[in-house]
MARBA-244730 format. One record per residue (C-alpha): residue in three letters; chain; x negated, y negated, z negated. Coordinates in steps of 0.02 Angstrom, whole numbers, padded with zeros to 5 digits. Layout:
N
ala | A | X | Y | Z
...
***
This chain:
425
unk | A | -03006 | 00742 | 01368
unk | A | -03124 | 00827 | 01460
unk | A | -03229 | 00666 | 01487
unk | A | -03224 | 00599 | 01331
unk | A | -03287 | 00742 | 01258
unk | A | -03437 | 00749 | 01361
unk | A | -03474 | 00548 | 01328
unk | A | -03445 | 00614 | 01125
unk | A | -03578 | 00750 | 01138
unk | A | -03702 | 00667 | 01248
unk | A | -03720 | 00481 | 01212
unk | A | -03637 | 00479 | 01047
unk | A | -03493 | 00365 | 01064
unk | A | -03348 | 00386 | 00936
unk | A | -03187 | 00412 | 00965
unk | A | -03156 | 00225 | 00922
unk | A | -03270 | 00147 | 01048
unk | A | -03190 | 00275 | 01187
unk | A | -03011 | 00211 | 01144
unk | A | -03041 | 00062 | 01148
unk | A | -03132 | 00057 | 01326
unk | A | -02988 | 00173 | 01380
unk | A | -02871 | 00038 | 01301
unk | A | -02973 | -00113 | 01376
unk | A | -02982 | -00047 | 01536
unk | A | -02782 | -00033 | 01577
unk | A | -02773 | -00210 | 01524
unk | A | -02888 | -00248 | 01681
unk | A | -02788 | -00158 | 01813
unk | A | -02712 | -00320 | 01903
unk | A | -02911 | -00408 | 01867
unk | A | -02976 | -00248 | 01942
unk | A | -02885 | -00270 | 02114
unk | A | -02920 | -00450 | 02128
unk | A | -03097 | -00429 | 02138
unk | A | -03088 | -00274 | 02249
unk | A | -02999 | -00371 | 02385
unk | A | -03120 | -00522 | 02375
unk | A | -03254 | -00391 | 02399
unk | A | -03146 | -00317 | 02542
unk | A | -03157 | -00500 | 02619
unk | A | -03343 | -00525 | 02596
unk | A | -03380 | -00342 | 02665
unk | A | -03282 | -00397 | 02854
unk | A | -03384 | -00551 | 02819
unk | A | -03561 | -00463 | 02811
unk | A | -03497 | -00348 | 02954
unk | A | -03454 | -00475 | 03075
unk | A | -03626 | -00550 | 03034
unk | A | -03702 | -00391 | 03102
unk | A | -03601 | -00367 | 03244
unk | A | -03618 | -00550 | 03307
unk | A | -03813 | -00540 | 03287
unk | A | -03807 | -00341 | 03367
unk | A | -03893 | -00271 | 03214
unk | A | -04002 | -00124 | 03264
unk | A | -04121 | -00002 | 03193
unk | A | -04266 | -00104 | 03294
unk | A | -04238 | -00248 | 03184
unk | A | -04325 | -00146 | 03066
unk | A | -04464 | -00134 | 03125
unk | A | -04653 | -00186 | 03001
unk | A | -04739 | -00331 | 03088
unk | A | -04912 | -00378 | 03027
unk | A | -05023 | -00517 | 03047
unk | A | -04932 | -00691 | 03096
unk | A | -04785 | -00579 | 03113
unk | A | -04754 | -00678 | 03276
unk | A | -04589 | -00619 | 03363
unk | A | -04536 | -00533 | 03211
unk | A | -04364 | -00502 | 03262
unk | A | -04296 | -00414 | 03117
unk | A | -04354 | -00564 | 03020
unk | A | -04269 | -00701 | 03127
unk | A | -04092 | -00605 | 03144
unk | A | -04089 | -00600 | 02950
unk | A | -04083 | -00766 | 02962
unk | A | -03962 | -00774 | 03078
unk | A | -03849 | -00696 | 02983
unk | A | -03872 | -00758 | 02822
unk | A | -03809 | -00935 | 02899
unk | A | -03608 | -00884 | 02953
unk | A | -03597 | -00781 | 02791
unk | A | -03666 | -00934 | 02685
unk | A | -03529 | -01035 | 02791
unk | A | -03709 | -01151 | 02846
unk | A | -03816 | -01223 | 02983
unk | A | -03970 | -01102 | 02961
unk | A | -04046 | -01000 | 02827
unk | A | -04218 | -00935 | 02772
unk | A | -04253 | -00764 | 02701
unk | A | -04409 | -00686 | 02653
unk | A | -04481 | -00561 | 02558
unk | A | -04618 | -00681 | 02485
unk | A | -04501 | -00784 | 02386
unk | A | -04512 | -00704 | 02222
unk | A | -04374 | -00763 | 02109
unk | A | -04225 | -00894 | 02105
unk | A | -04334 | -01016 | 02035
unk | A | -04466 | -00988 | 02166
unk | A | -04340 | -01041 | 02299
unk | A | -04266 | -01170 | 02209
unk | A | -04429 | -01244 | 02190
unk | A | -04467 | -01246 | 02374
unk | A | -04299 | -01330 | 02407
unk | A | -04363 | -01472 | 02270
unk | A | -04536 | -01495 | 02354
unk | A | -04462 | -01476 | 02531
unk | A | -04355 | -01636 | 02520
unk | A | -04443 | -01729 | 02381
unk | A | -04592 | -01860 | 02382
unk | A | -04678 | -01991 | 02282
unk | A | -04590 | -02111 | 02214
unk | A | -04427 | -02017 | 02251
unk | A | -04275 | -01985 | 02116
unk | A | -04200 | -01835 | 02066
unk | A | -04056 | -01810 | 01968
unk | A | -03979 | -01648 | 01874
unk | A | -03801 | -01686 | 01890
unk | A | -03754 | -01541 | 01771
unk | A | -03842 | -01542 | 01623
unk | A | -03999 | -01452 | 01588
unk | A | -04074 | -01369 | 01730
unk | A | -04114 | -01174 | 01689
unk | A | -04258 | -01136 | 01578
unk | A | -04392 | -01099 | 01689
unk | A | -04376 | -01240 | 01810
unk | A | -04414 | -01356 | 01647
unk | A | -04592 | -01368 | 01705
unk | A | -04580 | -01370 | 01896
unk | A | -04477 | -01546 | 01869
unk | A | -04608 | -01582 | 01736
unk | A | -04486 | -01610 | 01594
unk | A | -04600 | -01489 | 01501
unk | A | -04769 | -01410 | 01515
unk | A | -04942 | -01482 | 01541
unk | A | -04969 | -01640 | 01645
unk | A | -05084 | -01610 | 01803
unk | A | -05017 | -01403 | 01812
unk | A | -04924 | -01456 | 01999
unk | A | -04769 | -01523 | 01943
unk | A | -04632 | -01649 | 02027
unk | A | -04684 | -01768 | 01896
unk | A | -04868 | -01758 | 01951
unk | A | -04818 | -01784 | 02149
unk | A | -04733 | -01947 | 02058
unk | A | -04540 | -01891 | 02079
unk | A | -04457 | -01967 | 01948
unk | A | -04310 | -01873 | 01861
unk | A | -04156 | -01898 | 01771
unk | A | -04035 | -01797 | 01683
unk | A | -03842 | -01823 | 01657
unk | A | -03757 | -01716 | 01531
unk | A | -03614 | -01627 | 01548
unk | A | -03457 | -01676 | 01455
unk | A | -03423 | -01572 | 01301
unk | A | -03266 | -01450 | 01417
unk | A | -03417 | -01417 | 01514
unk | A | -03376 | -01524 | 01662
unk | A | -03476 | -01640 | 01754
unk | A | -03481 | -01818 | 01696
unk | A | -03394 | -01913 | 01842
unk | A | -03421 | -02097 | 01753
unk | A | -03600 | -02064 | 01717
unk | A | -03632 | -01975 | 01885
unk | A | -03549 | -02144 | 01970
unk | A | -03672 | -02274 | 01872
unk | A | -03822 | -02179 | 01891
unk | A | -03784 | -02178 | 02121
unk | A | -03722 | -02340 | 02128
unk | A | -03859 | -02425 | 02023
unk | A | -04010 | -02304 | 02080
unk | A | -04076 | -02258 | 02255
unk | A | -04066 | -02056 | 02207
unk | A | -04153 | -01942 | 02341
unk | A | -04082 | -01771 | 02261
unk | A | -03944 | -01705 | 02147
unk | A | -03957 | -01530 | 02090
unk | A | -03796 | -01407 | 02021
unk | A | -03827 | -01276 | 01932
unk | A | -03691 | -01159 | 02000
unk | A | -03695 | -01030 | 01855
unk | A | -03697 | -01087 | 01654
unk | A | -03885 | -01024 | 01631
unk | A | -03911 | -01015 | 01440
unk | A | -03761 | -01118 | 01396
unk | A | -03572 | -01083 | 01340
unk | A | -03470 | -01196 | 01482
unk | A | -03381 | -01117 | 01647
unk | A | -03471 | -01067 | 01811
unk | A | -03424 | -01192 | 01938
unk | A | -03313 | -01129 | 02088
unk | A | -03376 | -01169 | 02265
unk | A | -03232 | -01268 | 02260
unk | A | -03261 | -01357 | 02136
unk | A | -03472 | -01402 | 02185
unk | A | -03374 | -01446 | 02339
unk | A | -03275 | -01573 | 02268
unk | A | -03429 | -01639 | 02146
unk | A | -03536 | -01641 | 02330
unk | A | -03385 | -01752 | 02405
unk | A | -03394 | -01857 | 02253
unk | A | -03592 | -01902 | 02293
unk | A | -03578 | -01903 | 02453
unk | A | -03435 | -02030 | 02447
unk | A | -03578 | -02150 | 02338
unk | A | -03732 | -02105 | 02413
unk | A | -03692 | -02028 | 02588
unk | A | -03878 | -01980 | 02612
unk | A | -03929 | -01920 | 02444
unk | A | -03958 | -01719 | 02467
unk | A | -03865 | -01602 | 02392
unk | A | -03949 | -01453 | 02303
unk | A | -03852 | -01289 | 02225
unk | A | -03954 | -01170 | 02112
unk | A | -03816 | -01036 | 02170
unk | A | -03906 | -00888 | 02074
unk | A | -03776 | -00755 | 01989
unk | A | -03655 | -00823 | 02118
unk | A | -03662 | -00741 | 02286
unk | A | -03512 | -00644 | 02359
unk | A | -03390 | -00682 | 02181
unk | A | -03304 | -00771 | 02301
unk | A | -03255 | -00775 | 02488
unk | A | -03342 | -00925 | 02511
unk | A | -03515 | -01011 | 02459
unk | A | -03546 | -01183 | 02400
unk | A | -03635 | -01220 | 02582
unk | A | -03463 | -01180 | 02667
unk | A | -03411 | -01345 | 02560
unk | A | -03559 | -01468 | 02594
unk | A | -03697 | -01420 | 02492
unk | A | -03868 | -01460 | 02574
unk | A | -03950 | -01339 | 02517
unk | A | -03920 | -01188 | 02440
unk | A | -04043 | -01049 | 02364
unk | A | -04070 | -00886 | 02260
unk | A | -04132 | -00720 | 02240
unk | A | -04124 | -00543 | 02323
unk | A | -04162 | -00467 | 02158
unk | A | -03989 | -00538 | 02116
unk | A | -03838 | -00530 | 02191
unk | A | -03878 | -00532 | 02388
unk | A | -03990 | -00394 | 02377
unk | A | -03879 | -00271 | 02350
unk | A | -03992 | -00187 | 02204
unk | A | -04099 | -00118 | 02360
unk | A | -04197 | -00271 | 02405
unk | A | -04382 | -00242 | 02297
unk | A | -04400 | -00438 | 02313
unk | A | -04357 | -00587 | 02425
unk | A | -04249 | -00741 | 02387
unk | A | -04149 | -00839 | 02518
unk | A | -04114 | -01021 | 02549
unk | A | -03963 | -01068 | 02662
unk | A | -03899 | -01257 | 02716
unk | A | -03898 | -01402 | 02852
unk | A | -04070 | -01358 | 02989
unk | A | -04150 | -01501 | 02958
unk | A | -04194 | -01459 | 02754
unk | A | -04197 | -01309 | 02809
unk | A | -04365 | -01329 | 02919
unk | A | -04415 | -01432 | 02775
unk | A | -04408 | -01291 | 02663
unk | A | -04508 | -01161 | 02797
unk | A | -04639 | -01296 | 02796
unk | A | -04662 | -01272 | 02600
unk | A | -04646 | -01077 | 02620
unk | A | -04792 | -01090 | 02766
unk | A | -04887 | -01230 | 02802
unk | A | -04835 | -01367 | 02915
unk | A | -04815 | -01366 | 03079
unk | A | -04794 | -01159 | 03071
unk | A | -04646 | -01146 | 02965
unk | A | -04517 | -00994 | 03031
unk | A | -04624 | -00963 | 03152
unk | A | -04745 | -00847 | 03063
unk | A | -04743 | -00728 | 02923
unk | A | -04772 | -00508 | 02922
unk | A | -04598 | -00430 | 02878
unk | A | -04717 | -00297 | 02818
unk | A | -04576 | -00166 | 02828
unk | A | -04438 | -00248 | 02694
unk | A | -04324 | -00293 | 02830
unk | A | -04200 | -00121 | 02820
unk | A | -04203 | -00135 | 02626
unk | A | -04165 | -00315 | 02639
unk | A | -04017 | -00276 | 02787
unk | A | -03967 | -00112 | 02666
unk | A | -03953 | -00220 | 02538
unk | A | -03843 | -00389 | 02625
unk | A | -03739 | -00229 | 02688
unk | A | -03688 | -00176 | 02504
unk | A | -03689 | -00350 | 02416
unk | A | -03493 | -00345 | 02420
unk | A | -03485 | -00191 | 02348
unk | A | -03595 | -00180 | 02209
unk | A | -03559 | -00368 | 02161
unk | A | -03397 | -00303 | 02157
unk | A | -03466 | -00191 | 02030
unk | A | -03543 | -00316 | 01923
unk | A | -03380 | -00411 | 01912
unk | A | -03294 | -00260 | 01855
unk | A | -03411 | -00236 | 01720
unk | A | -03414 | -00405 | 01649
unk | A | -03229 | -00424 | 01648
unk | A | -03219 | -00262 | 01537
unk | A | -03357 | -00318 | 01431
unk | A | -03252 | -00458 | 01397
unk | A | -03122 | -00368 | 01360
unk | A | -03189 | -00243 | 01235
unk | A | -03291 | -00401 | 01151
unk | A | -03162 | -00471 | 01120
unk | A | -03052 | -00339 | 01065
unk | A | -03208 | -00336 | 00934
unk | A | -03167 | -00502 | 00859
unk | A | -03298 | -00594 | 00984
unk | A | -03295 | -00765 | 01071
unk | A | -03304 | -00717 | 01248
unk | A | -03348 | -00826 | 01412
unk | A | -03252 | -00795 | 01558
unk | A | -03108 | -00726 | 01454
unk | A | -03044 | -00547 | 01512
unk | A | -02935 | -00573 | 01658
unk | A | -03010 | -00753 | 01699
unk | A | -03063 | -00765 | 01911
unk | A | -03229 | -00774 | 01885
unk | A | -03346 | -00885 | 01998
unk | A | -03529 | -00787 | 01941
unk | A | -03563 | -00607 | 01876
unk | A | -03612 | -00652 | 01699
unk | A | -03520 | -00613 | 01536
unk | A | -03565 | -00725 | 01389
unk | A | -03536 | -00659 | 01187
unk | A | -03560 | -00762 | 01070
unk | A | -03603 | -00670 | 00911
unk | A | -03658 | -00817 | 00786
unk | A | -03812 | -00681 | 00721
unk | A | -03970 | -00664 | 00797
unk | A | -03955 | -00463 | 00713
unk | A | -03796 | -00419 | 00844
unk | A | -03866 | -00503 | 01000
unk | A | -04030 | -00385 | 00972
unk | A | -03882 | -00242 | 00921
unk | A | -03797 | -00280 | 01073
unk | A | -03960 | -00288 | 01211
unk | A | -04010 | -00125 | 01152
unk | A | -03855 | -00048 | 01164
unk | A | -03865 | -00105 | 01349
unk | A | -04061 | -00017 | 01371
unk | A | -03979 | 00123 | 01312
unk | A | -03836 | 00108 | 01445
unk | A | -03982 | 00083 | 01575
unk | A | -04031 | 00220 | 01710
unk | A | -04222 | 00176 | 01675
unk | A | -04310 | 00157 | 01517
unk | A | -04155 | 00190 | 01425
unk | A | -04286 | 00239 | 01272
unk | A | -04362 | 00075 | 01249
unk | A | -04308 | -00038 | 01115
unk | A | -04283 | -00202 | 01168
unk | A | -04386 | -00357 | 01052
unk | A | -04374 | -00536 | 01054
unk | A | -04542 | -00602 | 01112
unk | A | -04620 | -00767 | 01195
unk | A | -04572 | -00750 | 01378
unk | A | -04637 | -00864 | 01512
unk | A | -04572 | -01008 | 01570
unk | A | -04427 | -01010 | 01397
unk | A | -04455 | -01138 | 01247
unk | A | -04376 | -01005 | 01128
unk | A | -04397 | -00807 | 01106
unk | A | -04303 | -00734 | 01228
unk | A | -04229 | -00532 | 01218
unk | A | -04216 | -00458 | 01370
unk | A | -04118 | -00278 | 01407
unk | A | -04171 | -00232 | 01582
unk | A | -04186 | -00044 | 01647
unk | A | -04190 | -00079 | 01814
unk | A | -04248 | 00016 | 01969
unk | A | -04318 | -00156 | 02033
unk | A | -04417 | -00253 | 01905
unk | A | -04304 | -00404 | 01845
unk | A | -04160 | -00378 | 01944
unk | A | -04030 | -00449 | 01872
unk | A | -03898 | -00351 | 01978
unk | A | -03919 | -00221 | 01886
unk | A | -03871 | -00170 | 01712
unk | A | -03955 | -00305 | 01596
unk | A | -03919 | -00419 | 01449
unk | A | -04038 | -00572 | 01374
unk | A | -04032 | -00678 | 01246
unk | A | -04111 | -00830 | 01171
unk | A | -04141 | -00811 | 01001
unk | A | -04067 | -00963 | 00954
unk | A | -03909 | -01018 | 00874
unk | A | -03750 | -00996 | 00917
unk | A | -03817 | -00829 | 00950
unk | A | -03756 | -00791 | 01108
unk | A | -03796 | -00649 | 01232
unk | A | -03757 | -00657 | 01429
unk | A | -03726 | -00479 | 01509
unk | A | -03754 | -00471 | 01696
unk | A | -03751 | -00338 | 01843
unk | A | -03705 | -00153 | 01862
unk | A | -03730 | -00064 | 02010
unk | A | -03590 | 00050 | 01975
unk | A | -03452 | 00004 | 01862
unk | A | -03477 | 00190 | 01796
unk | A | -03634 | 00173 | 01712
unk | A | -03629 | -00026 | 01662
unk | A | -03480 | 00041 | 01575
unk | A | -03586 | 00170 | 01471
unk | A | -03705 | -00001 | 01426
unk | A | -03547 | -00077 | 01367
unk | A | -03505 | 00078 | 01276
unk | A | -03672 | 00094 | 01188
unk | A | -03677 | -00098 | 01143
unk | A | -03503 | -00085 | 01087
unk | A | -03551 | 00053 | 00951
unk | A | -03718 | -00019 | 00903
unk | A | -03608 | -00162 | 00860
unk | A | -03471 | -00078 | 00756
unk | A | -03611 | 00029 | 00643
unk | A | -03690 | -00149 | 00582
***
């Protein structure tokens, strides 16, 4: 084929890695549809959004200064809240990461004295220190402002530990639980919204006013629905992730009931100012550009995990989701079991990328991680993680979690070039 042969000549895949994606990918057909018609559903969603808040090119509009009657800034908010199925939303360009929100949400609700629980294991790496389970004492931490934590650990299927999670609300006054939507740097299942729905109902059954808090990073638009649509509290992440669309160059949201919600623009601002204030400084039409092809290019991402999956394991690989698994977040786990074919496989992904496909990917001491941590990432915004990109701990079992893909075509030349690195070891 005409196609193959260019892919042969120009990237250097063999003939075995191009069968075997040809092979992988008619074994995805019924997969395929599925997630094109939840994307069909979450694009009417986003649309209605507009029309019901008459979206217009004056939305767009820089403010500077206080940003005072920043309209473009308080419709985005407007229609964040129906699409995340909640009371009111924030969204801002200065969040600057998942954690960054996350950590708002924390400090927003929380004070001395107060508990708060992780409900699902380990919280994600780089929210270690903002709780205060590691780092320095006296660096700013919950622990400093005296919240007191606890941590229940999942059972070993991955699920949430319903006994332990009883005990803990009936014999402690807890403030704040926190789900971690997505598995992070684990090997269980993404939750559902479904499912954090029914784990919300579950608290709220025992402790009626203990808040609910969902780290819903890597989960945004997998589904029709969001985990506020089914009680959560609160509910945050990143526009350098799946809302943004790959357009948004920074911002993070956080969506739930209006009274946290205020809470949460007081942390962002000061208090007493909270939405009121704060320069759009002229994101606002990536950041509408962006909530406009979410659907779409999370579509994308989906796509590309589930063949990922498929060729992985085709390769002899432990995979997590399994091919033609609904999925509930846009990341792909392999476990490889050797620290040699995770760095094998994140370089084949750089290669894949549309942006620094040259550079050669090395483990080394990243911020906020406890281990070395790989990181594949040629991305047109710094750290976005929905597009093309691949990281790994370098820790036993060895395994490497595959994310984003603003067009199935070109993840699938990532997968392609991980896929042969891995065969010529």
């Amino acid at each position: 084929m005409k196609k193959q042969k260019f892919i042969r000549e120009n990237f250097g895949i063999s003939d075995g890695v191009l069968n075997l994606v040809d092979l992988s990918e008619k074994k995805l057909l019924v997969q395929f549809k599925r997630v094109e018609e939840i994307a069909e559903i979450n694009q009417l969603r986003v649309m209605k959004a507009f029309s019901d808040n008459r979206g217009s090119a004056s939305h767009f509009a820089a403010t500077t200064g206080y940003g005072y009657d920043d309209i473009g800034r308080d419709m985005l908010d407007k229609g964040y809240a129906p699409i995340f199925g909640a009371e009111d939303a924030r969204v801002r360009h200065n969040f600057i990461s998942g954690t960054h929100t996350i950590s708002r949400a924390l400090y927003a609700v929380l004070r001395p004295s107060d508990i708060l629980v992780s409900i699902t294991g380990k919280p994600y790496d780089t929210l270690e220190e903002v709780i205060g389970i590691s780092g320095e004492d006296g660096n700013g931490s919950l622990k400093d402002f005296g919240v007191r934590y606890m941590e229940i650990p999942l059972k070993s299927n991955g699920s949430p530990n319903l006994e332990e999670i009883k005990f803990t609300l009936t014999h402690t006054n807890v403030k704040a639980v926190t789900i971690q939507r997505s598995k992070g740097y684990g090997w269980r299942p993404t939750y559902s919204a479904k499912e954090i729905g029914e784990l919300i109902e579950f608290v709220k059954e025992l402790s009626p006013e203990t808040i609910c808090i969902v780290d819903n990073c890597y989960g945004e638009f997998v589904e029709t629905e969001e985990p506020t649509a089914y009680g959560a509290d609160l509910a945050a992440g990143s526009l350098i992730k799946n809302p943004g669309g790959g357009l948004a160059p920074t911002g993070g949201y956080i969506a739930g009931k209006k009274k946290y919600i205020e809470l949460c623009a007081y942390r962002l601002t000061s208090v007493g100012i909270g939405k009121e204030c704060g320069a759009s400084l002229g994101f606002n039409r990536q950041m509408y550009q962006g909530l406009f092809l979410a659907p779409h290019v999370v579509a994308q991402a989906i796509k590309s995990a589930a063949l990922c999956a498929e060729v992985f394991e085709n390769l002899g690989f432990e995979v997590s989701p399994e091919p033609n698994a609904i999925r509930h977040d846009i990341i792909q786990s392999v476990k490889f079991g050797d620290p040699e074919k995770v760095i094998a496989f994140c370089r084949g992904i750089q290669k894949g990328a549309p942006v620094d496909s040259f550079v050669m990917p090395e483990p080394w001491d990243m911020p906020g991680y406890q281990d070395q941590v790989i990181m594949a990432a040629g991305a047109f915004v710094q750290g976005a993680s929905i597009e093309l990109s691949a990281d790994a701990p370098i820790k036993p079992p060895y395994i490497a979690y595959m994310q984003g893909g603003l067009t199935y075509e070109s993840a699938k030349l990532g997968i392609m070039m991980a896929a042969e690195n891995i065969m010529k070891l």
